[in-house]
PyMOL Python script that loads the backbone (N, CA, C, O; Angstrom):
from pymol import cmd

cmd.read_pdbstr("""\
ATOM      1  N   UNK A   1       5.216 -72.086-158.764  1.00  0.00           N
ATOM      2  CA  UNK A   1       4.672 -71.354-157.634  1.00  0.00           C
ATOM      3  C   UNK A   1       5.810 -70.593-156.966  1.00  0.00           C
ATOM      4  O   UNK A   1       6.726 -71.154-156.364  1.00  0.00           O
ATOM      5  N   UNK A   2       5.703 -69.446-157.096  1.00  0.00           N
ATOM      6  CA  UNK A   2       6.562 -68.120-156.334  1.00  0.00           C
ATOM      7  C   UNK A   2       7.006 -68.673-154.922  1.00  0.00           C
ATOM      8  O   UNK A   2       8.077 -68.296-154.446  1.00  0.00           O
ATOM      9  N   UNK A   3       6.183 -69.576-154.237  1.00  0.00           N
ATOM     10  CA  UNK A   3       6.150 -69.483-152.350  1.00  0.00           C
ATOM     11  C   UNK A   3       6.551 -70.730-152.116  1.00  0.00           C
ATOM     12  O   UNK A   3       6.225 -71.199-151.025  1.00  0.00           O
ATOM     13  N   UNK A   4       7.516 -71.767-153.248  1.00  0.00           N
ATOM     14  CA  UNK A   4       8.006 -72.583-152.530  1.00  0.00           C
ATOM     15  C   UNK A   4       8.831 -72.844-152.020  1.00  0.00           C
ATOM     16  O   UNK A   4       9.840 -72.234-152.377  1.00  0.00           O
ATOM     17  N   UNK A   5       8.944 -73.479-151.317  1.00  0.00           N
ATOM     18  CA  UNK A   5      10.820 -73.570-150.649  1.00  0.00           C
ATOM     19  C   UNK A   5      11.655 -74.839-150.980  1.00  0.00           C
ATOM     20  O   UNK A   5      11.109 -75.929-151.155  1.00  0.00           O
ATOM     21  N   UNK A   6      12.647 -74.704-151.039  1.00  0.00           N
ATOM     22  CA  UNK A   6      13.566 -75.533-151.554  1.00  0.00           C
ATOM     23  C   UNK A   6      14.066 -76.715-150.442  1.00  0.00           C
ATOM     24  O   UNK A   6      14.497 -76.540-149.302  1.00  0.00           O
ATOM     25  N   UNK A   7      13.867 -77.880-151.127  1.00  0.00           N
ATOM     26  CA  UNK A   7      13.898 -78.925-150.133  1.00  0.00           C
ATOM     27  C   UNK A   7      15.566 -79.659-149.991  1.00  0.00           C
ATOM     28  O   UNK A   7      15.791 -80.523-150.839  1.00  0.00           O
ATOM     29  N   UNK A   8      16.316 -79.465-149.334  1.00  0.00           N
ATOM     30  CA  UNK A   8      17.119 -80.523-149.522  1.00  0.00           C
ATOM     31  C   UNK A   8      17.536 -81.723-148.517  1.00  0.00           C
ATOM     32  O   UNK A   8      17.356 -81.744-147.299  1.00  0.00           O
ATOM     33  N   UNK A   9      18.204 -82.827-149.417  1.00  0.00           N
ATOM     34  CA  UNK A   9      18.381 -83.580-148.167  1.00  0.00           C
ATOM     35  C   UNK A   9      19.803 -83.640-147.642  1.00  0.00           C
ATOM     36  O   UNK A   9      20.782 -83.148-148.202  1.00  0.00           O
ATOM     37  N   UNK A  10      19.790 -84.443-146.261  1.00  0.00           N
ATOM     38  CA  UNK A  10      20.809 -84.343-145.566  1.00  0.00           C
ATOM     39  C   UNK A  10      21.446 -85.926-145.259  1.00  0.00           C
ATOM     40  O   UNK A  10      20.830 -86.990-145.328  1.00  0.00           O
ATOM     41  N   UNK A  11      21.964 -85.846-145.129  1.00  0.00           N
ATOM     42  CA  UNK A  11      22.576 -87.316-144.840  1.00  0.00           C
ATOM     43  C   UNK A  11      23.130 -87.505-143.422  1.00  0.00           C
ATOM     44  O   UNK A  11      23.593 -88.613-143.153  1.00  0.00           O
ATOM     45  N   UNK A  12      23.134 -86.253-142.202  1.00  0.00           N
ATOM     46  CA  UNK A  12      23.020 -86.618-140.615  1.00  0.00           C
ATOM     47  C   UNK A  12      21.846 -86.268-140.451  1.00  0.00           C
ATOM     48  O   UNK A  12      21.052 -85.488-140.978  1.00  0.00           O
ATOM     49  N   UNK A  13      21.878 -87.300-139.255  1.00  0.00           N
ATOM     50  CA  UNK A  13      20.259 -87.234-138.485  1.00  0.00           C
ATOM     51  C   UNK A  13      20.113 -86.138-137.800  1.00  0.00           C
ATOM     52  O   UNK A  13      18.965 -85.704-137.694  1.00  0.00           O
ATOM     53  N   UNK A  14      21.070 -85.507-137.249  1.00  0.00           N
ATOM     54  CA  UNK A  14      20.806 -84.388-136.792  1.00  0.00           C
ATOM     55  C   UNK A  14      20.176 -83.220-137.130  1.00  0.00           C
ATOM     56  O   UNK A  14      19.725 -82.583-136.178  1.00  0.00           O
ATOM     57  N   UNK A  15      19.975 -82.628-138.558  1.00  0.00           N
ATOM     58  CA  UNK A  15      19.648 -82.159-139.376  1.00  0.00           C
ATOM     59  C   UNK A  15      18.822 -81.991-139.979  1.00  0.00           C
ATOM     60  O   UNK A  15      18.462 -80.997-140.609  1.00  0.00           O
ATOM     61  N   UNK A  16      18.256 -83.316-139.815  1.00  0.00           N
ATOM     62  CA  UNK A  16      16.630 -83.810-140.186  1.00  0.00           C
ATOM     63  C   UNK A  16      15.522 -83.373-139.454  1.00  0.00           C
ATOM     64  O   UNK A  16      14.358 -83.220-139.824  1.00  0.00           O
ATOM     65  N   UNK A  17      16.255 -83.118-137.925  1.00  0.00           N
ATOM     66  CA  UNK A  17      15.157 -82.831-137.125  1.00  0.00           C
ATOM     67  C   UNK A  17      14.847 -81.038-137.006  1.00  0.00           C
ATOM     68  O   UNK A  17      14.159 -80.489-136.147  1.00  0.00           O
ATOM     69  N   UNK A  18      15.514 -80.445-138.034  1.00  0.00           N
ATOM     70  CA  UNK A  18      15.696 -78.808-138.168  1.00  0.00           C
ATOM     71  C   UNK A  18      14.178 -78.398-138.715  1.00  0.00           C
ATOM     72  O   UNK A  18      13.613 -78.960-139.652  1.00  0.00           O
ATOM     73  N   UNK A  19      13.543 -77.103-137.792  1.00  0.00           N
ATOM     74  CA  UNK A  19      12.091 -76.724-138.474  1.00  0.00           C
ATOM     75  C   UNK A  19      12.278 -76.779-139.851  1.00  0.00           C
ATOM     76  O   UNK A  19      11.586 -77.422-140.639  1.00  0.00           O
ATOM     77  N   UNK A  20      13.636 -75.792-140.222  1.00  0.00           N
ATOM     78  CA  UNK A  20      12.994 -75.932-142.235  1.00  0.00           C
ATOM     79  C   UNK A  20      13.481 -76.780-142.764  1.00  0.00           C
ATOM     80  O   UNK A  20      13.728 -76.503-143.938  1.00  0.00           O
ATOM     81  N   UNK A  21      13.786 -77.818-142.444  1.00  0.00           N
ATOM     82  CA  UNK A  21      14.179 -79.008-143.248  1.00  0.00           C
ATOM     83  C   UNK A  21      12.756 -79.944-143.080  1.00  0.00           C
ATOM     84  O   UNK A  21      12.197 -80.706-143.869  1.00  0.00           O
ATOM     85  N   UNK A  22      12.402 -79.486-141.546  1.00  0.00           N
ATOM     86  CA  UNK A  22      11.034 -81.087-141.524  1.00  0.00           C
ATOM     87  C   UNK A  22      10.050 -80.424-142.380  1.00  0.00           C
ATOM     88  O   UNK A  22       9.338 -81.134-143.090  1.00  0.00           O
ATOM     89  N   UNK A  23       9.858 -78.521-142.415  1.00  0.00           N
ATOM     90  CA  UNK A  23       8.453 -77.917-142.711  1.00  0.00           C
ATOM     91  C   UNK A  23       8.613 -77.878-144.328  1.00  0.00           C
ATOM     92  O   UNK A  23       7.590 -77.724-144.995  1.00  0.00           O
ATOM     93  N   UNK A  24       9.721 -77.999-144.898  1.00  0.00           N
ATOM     94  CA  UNK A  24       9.879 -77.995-146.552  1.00  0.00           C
ATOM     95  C   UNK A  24       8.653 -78.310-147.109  1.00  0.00           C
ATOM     96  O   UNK A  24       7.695 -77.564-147.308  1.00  0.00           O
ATOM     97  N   UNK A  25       8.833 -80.005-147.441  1.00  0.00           N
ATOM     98  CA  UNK A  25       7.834 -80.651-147.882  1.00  0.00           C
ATOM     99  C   UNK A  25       6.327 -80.344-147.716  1.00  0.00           C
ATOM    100  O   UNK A  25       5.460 -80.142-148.566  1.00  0.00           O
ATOM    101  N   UNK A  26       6.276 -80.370-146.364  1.00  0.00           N
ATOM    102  CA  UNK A  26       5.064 -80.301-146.155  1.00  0.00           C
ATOM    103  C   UNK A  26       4.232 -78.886-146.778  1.00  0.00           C
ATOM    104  O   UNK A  26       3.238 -78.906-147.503  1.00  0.00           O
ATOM    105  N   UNK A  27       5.022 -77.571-146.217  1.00  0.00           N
ATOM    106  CA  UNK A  27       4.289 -76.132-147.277  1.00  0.00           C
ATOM    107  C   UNK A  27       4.189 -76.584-148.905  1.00  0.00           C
ATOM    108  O   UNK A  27       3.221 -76.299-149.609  1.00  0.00           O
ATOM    109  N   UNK A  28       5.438 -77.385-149.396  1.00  0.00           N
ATOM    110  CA  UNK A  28       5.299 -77.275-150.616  1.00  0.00           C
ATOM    111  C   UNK A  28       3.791 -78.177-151.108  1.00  0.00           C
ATOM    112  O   UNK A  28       3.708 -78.470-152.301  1.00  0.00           O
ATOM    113  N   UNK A  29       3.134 -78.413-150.568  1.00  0.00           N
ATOM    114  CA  UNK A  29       2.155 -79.799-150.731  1.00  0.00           C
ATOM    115  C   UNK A  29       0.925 -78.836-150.374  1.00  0.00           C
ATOM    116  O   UNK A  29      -0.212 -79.186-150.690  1.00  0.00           O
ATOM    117  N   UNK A  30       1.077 -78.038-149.939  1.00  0.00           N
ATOM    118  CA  UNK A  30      -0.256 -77.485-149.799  1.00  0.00           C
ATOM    119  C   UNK A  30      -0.876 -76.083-150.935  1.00  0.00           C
ATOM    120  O   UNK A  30      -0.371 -75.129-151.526  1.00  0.00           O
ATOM    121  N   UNK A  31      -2.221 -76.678-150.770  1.00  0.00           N
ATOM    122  CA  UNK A  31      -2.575 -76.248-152.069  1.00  0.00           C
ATOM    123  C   UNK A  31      -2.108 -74.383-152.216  1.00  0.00           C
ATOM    124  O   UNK A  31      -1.611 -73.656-151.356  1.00  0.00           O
ATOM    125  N   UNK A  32      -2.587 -74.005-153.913  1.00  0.00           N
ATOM    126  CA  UNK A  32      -2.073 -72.925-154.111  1.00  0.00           C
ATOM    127  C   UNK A  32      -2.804 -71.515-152.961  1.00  0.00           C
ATOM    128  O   UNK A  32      -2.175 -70.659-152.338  1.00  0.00           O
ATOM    129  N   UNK A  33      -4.626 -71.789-153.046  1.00  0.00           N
ATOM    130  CA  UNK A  33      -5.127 -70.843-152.473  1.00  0.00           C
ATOM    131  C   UNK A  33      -4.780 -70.628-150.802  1.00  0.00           C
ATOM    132  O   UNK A  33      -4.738 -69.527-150.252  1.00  0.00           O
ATOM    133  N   UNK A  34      -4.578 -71.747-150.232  1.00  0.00           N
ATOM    134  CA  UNK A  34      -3.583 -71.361-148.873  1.00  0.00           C
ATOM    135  C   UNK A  34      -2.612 -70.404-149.241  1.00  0.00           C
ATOM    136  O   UNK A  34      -2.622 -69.183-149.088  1.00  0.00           O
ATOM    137  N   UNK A  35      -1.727 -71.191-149.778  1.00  0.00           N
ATOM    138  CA  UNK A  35      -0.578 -70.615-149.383  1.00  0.00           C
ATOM    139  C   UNK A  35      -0.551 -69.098-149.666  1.00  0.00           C
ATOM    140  O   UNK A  35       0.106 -68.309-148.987  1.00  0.00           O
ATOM    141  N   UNK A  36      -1.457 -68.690-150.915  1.00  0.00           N
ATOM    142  CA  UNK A  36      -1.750 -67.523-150.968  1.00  0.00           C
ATOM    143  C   UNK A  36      -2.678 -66.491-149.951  1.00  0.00           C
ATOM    144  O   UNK A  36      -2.946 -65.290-149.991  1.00  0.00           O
ATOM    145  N   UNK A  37      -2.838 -67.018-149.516  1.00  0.00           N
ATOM    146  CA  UNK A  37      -4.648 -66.330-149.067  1.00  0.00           C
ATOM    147  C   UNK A  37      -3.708 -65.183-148.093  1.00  0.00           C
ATOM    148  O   UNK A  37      -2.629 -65.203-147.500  1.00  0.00           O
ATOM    149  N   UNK A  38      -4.874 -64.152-148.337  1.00  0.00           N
ATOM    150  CA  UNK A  38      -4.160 -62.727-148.009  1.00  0.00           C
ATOM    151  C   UNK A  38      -3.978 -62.530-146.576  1.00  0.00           C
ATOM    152  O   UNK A  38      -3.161 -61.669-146.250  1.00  0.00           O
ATOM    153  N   UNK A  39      -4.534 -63.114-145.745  1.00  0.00           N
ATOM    154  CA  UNK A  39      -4.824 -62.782-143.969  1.00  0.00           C
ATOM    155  C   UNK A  39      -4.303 -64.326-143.459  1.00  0.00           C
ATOM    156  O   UNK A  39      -4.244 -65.417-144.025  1.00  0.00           O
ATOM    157  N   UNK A  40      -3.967 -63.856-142.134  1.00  0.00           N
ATOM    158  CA  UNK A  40      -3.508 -65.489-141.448  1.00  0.00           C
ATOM    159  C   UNK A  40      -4.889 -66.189-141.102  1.00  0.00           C
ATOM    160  O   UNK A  40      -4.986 -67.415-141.174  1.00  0.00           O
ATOM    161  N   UNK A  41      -5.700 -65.579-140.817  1.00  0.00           N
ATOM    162  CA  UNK A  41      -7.337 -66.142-140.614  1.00  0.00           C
ATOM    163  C   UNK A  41      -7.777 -66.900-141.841  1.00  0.00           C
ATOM    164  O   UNK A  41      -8.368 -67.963-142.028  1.00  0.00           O
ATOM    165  N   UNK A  42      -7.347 -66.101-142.489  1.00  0.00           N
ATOM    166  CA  UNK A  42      -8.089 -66.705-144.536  1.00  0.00           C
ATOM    167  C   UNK A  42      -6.450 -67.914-144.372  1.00  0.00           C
ATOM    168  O   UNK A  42      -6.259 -68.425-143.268  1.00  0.00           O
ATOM    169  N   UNK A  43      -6.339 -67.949-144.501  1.00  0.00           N
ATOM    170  CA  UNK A  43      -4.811 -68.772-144.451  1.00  0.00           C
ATOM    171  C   UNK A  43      -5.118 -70.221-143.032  1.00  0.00           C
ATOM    172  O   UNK A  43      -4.522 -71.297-143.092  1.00  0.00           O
ATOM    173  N   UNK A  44      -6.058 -69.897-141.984  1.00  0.00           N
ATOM    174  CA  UNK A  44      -5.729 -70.861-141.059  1.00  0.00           C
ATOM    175  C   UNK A  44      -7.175 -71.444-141.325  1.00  0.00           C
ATOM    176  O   UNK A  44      -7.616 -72.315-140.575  1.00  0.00           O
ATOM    177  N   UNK A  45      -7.808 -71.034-142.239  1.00  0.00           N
ATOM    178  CA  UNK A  45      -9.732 -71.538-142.505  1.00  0.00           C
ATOM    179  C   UNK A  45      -9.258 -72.608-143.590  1.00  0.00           C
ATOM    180  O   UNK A  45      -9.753 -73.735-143.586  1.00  0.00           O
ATOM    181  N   UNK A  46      -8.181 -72.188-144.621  1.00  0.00           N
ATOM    182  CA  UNK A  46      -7.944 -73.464-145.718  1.00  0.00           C
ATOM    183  C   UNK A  46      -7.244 -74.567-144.979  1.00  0.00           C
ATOM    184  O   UNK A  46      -7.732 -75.692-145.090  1.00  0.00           O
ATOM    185  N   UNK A  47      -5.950 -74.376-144.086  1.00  0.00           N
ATOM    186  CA  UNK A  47      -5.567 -74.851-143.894  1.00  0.00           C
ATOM    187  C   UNK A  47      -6.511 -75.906-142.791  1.00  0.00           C
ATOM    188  O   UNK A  47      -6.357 -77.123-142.690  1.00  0.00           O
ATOM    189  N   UNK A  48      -7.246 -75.279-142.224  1.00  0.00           N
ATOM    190  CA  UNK A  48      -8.711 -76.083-141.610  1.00  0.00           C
ATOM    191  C   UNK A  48      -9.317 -77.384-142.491  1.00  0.00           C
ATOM    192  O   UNK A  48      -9.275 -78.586-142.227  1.00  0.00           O
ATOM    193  N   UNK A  49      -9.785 -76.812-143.417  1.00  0.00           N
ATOM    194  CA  UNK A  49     -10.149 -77.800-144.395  1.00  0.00           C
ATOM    195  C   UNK A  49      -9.398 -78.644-144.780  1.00  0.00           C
ATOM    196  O   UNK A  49      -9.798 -79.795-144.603  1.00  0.00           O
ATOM    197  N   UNK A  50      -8.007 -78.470-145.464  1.00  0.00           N
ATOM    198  CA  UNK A  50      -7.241 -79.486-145.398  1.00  0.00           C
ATOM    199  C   UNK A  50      -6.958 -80.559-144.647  1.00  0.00           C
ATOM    200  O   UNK A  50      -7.415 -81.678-144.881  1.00  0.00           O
ATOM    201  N   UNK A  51      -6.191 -80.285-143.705  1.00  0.00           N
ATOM    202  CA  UNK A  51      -6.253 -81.247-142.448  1.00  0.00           C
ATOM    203  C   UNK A  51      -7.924 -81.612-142.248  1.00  0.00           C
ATOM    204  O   UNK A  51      -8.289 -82.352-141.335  1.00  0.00           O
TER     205      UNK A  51
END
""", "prot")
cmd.dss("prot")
cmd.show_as("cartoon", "prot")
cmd.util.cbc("prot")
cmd.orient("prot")
C-alpha cells in the first residue's frame, strides 16, 4: 500500500508521546478503501464505520 507510513520505535518516553509516532500504527491498520477514498467526507463515513 502506497499510503503507509513508516513506524519506528524509540526507546525515550518522550518520543512516544509525538503525533507521528502515536498516529503510525494506527493509519497503517486501517482498511485500504479509507485510506483511499477521494473526499474527507467519503474518508470520515468509513472511518465512521470502523470505529
Amino acid at each position: 500500500n502506497r499510503h503507509k507510513l513508516n513506524h519506528r520505535q524509540f526507546h525515550l518516553n518522550l518520543r512516544k508521546n509525538f503525533f507521528p509516532v502515536r498516529v503510525t500504527e494506527h493509519w497503517n491498520r486501517l482498511p485500504r478503501e479509507a485510506v483511499e477514498a477521494p473526499s474527507l467526507e467519503i474518508f470520515k463515513t468509513h472511518l465512521d464505520v470502523i470505529l
